[in-house]
C-alpha positions, -999 to +999 in steps of 0.1 A: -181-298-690-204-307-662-208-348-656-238-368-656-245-361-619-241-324-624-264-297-634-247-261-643-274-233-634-279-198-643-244-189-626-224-212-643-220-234-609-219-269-610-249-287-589-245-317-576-276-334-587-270-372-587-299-393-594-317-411-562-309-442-560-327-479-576-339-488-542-354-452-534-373-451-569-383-490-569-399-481-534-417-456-548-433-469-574-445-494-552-463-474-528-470-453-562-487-487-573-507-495-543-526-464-542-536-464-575-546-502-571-568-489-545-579-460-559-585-482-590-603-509-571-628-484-551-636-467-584-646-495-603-667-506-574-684-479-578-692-478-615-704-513-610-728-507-590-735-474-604-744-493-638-777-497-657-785-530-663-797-521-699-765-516-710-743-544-734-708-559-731-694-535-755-708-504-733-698-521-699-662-530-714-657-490-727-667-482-694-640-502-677-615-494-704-619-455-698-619-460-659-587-479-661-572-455-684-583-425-664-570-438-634-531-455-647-528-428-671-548-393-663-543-397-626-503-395-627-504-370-656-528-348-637-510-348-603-474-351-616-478-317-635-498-299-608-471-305-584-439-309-610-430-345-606-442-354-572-463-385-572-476-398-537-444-424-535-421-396-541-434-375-514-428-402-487-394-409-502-382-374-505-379-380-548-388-359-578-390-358-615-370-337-631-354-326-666-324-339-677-310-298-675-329-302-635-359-279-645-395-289-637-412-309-656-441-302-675-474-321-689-456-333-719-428-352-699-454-365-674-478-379-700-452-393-723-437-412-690-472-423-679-481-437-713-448-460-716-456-467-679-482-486-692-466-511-705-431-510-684-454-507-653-478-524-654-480-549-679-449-557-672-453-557-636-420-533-634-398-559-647-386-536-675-382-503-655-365-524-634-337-536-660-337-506-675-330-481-643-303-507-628-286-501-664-288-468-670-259-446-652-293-420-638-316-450-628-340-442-661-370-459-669-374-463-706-403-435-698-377-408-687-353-417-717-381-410-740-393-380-720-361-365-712-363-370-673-349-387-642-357-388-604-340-367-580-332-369-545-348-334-530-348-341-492-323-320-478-302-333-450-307-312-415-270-298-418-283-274-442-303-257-423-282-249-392-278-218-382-250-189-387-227-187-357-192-170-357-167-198-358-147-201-325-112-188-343-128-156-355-144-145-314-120-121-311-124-107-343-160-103-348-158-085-314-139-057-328-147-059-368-166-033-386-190-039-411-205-013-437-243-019-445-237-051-471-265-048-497-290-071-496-285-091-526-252-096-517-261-107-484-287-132-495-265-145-525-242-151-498-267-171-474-278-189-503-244-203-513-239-212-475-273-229-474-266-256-507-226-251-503-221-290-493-244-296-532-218-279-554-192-296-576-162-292-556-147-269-578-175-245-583-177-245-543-142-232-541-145-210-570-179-188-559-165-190-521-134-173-531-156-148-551-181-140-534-156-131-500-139-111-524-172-090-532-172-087-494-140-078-483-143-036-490-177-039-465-152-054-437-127-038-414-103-052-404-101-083-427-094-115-407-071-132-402-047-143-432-055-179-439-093-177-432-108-198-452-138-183-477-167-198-457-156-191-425-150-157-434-186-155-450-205-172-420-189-153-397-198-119-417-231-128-416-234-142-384-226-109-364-243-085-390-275-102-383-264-100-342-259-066-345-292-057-365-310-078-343-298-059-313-302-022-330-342-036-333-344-045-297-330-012-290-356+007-312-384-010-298-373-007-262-373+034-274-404+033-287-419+014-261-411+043-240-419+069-261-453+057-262-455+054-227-445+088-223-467+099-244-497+083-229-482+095-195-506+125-176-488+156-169-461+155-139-488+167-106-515+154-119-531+127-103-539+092-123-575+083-111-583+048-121-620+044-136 
């Protein structure tokens, strides 16, 4: 059974998927906070002057009451589900909302978290979502217990995007290995794994390593080395069958280059008068 800081996906791996952290969240909400108290403050200057005279105190009040709610409430509903929990905080910190299973969230979730926001926000001037996220194991607002939600660290550190190069103890070998045209979903499933490999649950890593090297294997001859560990084994796979498909393109172009030049080329003896 996966943990509170794990998510098990369609593969039945293991994410890890702990929740960002109480300082992350808390700052946030605060830059969350002063854009919508200037948003807030610019609208209302506007409606104010924007007013008729004519109107009453019960008008004017509905007025303010609608702009307020429009802008605490609508705003955060509006843009959380447009862009599945990102708010204007979260995209300078690197957070989103999320469901407790790690799907997107959807209007529901954001309105019901806007709504109690309200009151744990900013009546209470975060006081409450702030007791309440330092108690809670996720860092949960009383707004994403009700809703079902929690926010997630997305950034990706720069490791995972490096790219493939044949470890140093497999040179030799990639020199001389063989390798059958892998099918493309294998190939990708196996980039994939290398690309969020440092995210799974330890297990899980170990587990779809071993498998998915397994799956390769028959497309490789000779197999390395005994001992080779899974990833190696997979990085280095795809690191020279993308060298090699890469050169075989060069190649092809370089032919076609001259083909065409040949083509274009006047027949041997005659002369090539320049207009």
């Amino acid at each position: 059974m996966a943990s509170s800081d794990e998510t098990i996906i369609g593969e039945g791996v293991a994410l890890d998927t702990a929740a960002a952290s109480l300082g992350s969240r808390a700052a946030s909400a605060l830059l969350d906070a002063l854009v919508l108290g200037a948003a807030y403050f610019g609208i209302m200057m506007l409606v104010t002057v924007a007013l008729p005279g004519s109107l009453d105190f019960a008008a004017i009040s509905a007025i303010y009451l609608t702009t307020a709610i429009g802008t605490f409430v609508g705003v955060p509903v509006v843009f959380e589900t447009l862009t599945r929990g990102r708010s204007v905080g979260r995209y300078a910190l690197g957070l989103r909302i999320v469901r407790d299973d790690g799907g997107p969230i959807a209007m529901r979730q954001a309105l019901v978290r806007a709504l109690v926001g309200v009151i744990e926000l900013w009546l209470s001037a975060g006081s409450i979502a702030l007791v309440a996220s330092a108690a809670n194991s996720r860092g949960k607002r009383v707004g994403d217990m009700l809703a079902g939600t929690y926010a997630l660290q997305t950034r990706a550190s720069s490791a995972q995007h490096l790219p493939l190069t044949v470890p140093f103890s497999l040179g030799d070998w990639a020199r001389v290995v063989d390798i059958r045209r892998l099918p493309d979903g294998l190939a990708l499933e196996a980039r994939q794994f290398l690309t969020r490999a440092a995210a799974l649950h330890p297990a899980s890593r170990r587990r779809l390593g071993e498998s998915l090297s397994a799956r390769i294997a028959p497309h490789v001859s000779p197999l390395p080395p005994q001992g080779t560990h899974p990833e190696t084994f997979l990085t280095a796979v795809l690191a020279v069958r993308r060298d090699r498909e890469y050169a075989l393109e060069v190649q092809r172009l370089h032919a076609d280059s001259a083909q065409a030049l040949a083509v274009h080329r006047l027949p041997h003896g005659v002369p090539d008068v320049e207009n």
